[in-house]
N, C-alpha and C positions, 0 to 999 in steps of 0.2 A: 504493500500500500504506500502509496507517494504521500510524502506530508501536502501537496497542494490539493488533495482531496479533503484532508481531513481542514484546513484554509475555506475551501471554496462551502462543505457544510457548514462552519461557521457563519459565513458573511451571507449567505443564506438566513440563518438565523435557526438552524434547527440543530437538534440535541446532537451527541455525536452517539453512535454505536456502542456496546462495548468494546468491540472488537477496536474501534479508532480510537476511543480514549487512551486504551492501553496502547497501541501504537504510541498515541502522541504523548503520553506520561512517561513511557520508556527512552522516549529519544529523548525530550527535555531531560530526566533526571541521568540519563547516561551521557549528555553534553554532543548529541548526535545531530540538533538542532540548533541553526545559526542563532543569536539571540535574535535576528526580524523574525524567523520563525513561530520562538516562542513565546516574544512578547506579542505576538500577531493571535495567538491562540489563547492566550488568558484575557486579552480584551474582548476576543471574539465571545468567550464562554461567558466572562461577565455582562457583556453586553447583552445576550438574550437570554443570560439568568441561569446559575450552573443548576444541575441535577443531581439528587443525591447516587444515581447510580454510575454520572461523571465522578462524583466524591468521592465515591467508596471505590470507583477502579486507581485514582489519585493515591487515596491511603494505599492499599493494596500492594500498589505501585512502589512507592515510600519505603512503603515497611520491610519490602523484597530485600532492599537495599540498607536496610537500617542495620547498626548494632545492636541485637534484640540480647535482653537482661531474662535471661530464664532463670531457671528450678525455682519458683514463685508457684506459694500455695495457697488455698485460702480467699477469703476476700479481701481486696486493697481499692483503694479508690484512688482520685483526680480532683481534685478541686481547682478547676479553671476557667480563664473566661477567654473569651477572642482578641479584648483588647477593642479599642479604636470607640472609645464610648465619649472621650475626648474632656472625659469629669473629674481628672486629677483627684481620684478620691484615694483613701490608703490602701493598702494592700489587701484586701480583705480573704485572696485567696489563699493568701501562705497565713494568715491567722488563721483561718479556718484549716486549714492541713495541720498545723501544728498542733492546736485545739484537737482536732479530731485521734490526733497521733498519742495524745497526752491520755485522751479517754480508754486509749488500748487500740483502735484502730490501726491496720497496715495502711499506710501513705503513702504512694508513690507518687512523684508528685513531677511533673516535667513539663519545662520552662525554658525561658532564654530572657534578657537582660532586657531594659526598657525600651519600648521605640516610642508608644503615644504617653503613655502613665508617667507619675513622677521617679517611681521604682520600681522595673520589676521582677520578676520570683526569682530571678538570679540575683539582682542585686541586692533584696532583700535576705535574702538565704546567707550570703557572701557577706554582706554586713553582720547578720547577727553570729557571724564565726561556726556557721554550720559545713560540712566537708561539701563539694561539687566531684561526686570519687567517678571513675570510668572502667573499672574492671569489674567484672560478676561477683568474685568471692568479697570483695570490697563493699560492695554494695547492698551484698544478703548480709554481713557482719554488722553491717550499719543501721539495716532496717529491722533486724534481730534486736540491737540495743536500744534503736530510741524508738522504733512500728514506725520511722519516717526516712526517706531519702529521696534529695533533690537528684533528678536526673539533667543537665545542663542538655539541652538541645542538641546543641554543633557538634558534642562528641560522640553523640549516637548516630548524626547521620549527614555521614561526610559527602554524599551523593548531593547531598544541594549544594554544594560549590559550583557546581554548573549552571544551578537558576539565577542564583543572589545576583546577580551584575544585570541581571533581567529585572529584577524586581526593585532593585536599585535604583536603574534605571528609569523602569514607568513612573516610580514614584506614588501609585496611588495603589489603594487595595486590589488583592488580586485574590484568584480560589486560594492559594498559599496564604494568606492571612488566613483564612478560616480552617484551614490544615491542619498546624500546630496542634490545635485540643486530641486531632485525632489519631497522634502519634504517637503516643505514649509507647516508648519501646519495651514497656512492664508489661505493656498491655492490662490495663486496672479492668475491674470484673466491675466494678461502681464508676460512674462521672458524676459531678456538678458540674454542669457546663454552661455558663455567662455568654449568650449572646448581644451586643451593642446593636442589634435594630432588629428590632418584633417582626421586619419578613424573612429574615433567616434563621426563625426556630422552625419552623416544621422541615428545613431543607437539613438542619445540624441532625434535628430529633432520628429522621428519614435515613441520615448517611450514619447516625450510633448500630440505630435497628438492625443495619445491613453487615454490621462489624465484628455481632458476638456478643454486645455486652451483654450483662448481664441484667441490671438494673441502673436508668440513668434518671436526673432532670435537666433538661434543656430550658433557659429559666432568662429571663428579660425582666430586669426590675424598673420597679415606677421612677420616672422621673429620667427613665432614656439609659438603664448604667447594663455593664454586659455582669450583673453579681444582683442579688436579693437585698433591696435595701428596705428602711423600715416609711416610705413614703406613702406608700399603700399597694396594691395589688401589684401581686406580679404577674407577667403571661407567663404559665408553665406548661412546657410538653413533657409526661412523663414515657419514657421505655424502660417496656416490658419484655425481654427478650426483642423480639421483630412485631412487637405491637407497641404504636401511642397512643398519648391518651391527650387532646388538650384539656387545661384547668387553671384556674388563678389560685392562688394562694396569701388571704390579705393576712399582713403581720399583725395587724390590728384585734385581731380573733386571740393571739396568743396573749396582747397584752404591752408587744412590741410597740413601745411611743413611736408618734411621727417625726420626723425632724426635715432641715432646710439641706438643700446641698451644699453649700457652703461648711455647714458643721461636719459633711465627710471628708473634706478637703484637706489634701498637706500641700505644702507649698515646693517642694522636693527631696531629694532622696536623704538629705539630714533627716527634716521632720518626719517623714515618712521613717526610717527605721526608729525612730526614737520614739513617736504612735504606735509601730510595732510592739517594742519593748513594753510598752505600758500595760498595751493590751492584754498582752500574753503572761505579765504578773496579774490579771483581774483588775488593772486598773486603766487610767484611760478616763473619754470622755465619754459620757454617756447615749451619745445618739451611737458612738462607733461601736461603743459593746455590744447593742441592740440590733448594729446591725450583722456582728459580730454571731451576736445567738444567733439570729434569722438564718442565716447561712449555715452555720452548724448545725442546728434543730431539722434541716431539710436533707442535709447529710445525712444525718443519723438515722432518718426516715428511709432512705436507700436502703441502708446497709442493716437494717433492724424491720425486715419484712414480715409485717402483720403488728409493727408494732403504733399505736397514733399515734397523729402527729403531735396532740398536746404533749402528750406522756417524753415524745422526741427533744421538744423546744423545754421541758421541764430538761432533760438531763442536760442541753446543751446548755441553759443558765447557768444552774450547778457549777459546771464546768470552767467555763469563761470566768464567771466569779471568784473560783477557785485557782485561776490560772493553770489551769491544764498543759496549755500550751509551752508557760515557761519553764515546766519539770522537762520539757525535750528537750531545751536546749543545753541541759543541763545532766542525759543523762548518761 
């Protein structure tokens, strides 16, 4: 198959095959494609709206190629978001991984360094003096002592060295921004997954379904943020193996105060790990702890099947309160 086929379906404006995705994700990730080629193919697919069965041949693709982290048993989860919400808010995803890790939970947790936020999961990881390890046995020793470990992105998957100068380039969002959550080379059996604009939860929700997991939520919180905040409802897609579910979930039911966006804000990667730190001793300000539970409490509801959601957002209180999260980094 000539890539000017898989070109002329795009500008078309119609889906591509699977048989052509996988062509054209193999020659991008193997560097087989001019960059006109491939950045000609990610505007094409953005521009008439990607698919999750584009998605899933994408990861697929990815993953073939990834350094994958085995002998993983058990349930572990992800708590992450897309990025690109554009809300400077603090990290809420590595508080909640930590939190979650602190409760006893396995955490696997994989990320890369800031592009839109003020910090992200690497730099906050890397700040608060946690390991970024790349070897297998490293890694299960790690997540053995604390149920947490940062997986750094770029060491798992040296195969995107071929896109990045592509994506560099366009400058603007491509499928590869929505990627990321779906790579986890632990491959986690749980997600929380943050999307930054409500028409790309049923397309995230659609390409988990397709993946394996096991139980996820696909989750858009109020007031525009890719994480559960305490503003009021959230849009949620729940997966259940290869079935969704859409459903809102208001914090307001639990108890979870409202607050301003302005009160989630750091100003940068200072403030931001030093809100971390607070957090994760149970202290902190109080809209961020709230929204702190909300996202743990939703966690726990994955990973605790049949159990409610009050009885969830009670243990996750507990928790945060108790600082859960800063016996990780501690142990």
């Amino acid at each position: 198959m000539k890539t000017v086929e898989i070109l002329e379906t795009l500008a078309a404006g119609q889906d591509l095959s699977a048989e052509m995705a996988e062509v054209a994700f193999t020659r991008m990730m193997d560097g087989e494609m001019s960059p006109v080629q491939a950045g000609s193919v990610l505007m094409g697919l953005r521009q008439k709206g990607e698919t999750a069965q584009e998605m899933a041949t994408a990861v697929a693709v990815c993953l073939e190629r990834a350094r994958k982290v085995t002998g993983l048993s058990g349930k572990r989860i992800d708590p992450v978001g897309t990025g690109g919400d554009g809300k400077n808010s603090f990290n809420c995803s590595t508080a909640t991984a930590l939190t979650l890790a602190g409760m006893g939970y396995q955490v696997t947790k994989h990320g890369n360094r800031a592009v839109s936020s003020s910090c992200g999961s690497a730099d906050a990881v890397d700040g608060l003096g946690l390991p970024m390890l790349q070897e297998v046995p490293d890694i299960l020793e790690e997540l053995s002592r604390r149920n947490f470990v940062f997986l750094f992105a770029p060491y798992f998957h040296p195969a995107f060295k071929h896109i990045m100068p592509v994506r560099q380039e366009l400058g603007m969002r491509t499928l590869f921004n929505m990627l990321g959550p779906l790579l986890n080379p632990a491959r986690p059996t749980h997600q929380l997954l943050g999307v930054a604009r409500p028409e790309h939860l049923q397309l995230m929700a659609d390409s988990l379904a397709l993946s394996g997991i096991e139980r996820a939520a696909v989750v858009h919180g109020a007031g525009g943020y890719d994480e559960l905040t305490p503003m009021g409802p959230a849009q949620v897609i729940m997966v259940e193996g290869t079935e969704t579910r859409a459903t809102t979930i208001d914090p307001a039911q639990f108890g979870i105060a409202p607050c301003k966006p302005e009160e989630l804000a750091v100003s940068g990667k200072e403030q931001g790990l030093a809100v971390l730190g607070e957090l994760l001793a149970g202290k902190g300000s109080a809209p961020m702890r709230e929204m702190l539970v909300f996202n743990v409490g939703v966690a726990v509801h994955l990973l605790e099947d049949g159990r409610d959601m009050q009885a969830c957002m009670d243990m996750a209180r507990e928790a945060v309160m108790a600082g859960a999260g800063g016996k990780v980094l501690h142990a």
